[in-house]
Structures are given as structure tokens and as C-alpha cells.
N, C-alpha and C positions, 0 to 999 in steps of 0.2 A: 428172119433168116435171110442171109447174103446171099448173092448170087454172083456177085463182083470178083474182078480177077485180081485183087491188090494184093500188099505183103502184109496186111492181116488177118485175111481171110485164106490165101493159100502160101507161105511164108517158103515151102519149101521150091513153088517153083520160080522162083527169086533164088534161091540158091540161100535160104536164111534159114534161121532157125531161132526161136525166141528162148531170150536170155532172162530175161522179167518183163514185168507187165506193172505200171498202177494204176488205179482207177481212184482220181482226183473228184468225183460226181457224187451226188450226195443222192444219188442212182435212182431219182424220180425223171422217167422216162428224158435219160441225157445219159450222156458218157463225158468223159474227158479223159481220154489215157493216156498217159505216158509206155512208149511201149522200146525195149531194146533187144537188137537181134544181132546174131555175130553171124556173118557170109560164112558159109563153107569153105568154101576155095579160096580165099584169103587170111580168113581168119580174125579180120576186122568186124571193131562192133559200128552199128550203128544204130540211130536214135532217132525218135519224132515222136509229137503230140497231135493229136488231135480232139477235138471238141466237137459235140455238134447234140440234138435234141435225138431223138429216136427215129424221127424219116428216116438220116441217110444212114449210113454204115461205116462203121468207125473206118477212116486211111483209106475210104474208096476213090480220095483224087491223088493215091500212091500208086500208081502203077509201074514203077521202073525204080532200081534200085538209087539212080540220081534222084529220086522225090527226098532219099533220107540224107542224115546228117551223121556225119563220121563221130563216133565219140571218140575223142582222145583222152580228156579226163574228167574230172567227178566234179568239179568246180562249181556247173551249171545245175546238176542233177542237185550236188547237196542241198544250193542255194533255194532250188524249186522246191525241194521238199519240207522249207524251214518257211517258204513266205505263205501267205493267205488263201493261196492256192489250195494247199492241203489243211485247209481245216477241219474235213470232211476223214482225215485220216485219223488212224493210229500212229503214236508210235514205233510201236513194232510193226505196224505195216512199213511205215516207211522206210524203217532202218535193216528189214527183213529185204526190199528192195535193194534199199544202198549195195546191201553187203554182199547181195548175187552178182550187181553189174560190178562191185569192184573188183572181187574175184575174179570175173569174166576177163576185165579189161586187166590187171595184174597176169593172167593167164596170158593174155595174147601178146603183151609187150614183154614177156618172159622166151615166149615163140619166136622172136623177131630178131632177138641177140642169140 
């Protein structure tokens, strides 16, 4: 259990809200997620991974919404979910992802015109 104040453990007081989530870890005491979150008040997504064994706590040195990374498009995401990375995945897990965050990011460049 967390205790930490970051945007994965309390997402909302960042002003986020998560849009998907993957877990890249072949989930023997490690994580590795991939995680994206659209701001409330903007409407912008953003993105970051993090890695680490089971000490610390997934995005605990995210404390401020500058720690993430703006997604603007899928380019990076796709690439990540096609390389080595995700051998630990499905599939449909990963294209079940894709299809959330493109949605999301279609939705919000749709917002903005």
C-alpha cells in the first residue's frame, strides 16, 4: 500500500483522471506501466512509464504535473507496444489500450477545433 502524494496514486488531485493503464511486467514482484491521464481543465492527455521492483511505488518521483509528458500522438505508444517491451503482453491487451488512448486523444484534438 501507497502512502505517496503522486498522479498515480491520487490522480484526481493533479487535476487528471486516467485514460488507460498497461502493465508491461511479467508481474513477479516489479511493475513497469505505461500509464495515460487527460487534465480536467484542459483537456490534454498526458503520459509516462515507470519501472521499478516492488519497494517503491509505481510514479512516486511524479509529484507535479510537469514530471509527465504531453501525448500528442500515438506514434511512440504504437512503437512501444510492438517492441520487446511487451512481450509479457496480449494482444488484445495491447490494442485494447491503443484504442482507449486514441479515442481519448481523437476526442480532445476534436475539443480544440
Amino acid at each position: 500500500m501507497s502512502y505517496s502524494d503522486d498522479v498515480y496514486d491520487k490522480p484526481a488531485a493533479f487535476g487528471l483522471k486516467v485514460i488507460a493503464e498497461l502493465d508491461y511486467s511479467n508481474g513477479c514482484y516489479q511493475f513497469d506501466l505505461r500509464v495515460v491521464w487527460r487534465h480536467k481543465e484542459s483537456g490534454k492527455l498526458y503520459t509516462q512509464r515507470d519501472a521499478g521492483c516492488s519497494c517503491p511505488s509505481p510514479f512516486e518521483d511524479c509529484g507535479k504535473l510537469e514530471d509527465l509528458d504531453e501525448l500528442v500522438d500515438m506514434a511512440a505508444l504504437r512503437e512501444e507496444t510492438r517492441s520487446d517491451d511487451a512481450r509479457w503482453l496480449s494482444a488484445g491487451e495491447a490494442q485494447a489500450f491503443l484504442d482507449k488512448v486514441s479515442g481519448a486523444l481523437r476526442r480532445s484534438k476534436e475539443k480544440k477545433q
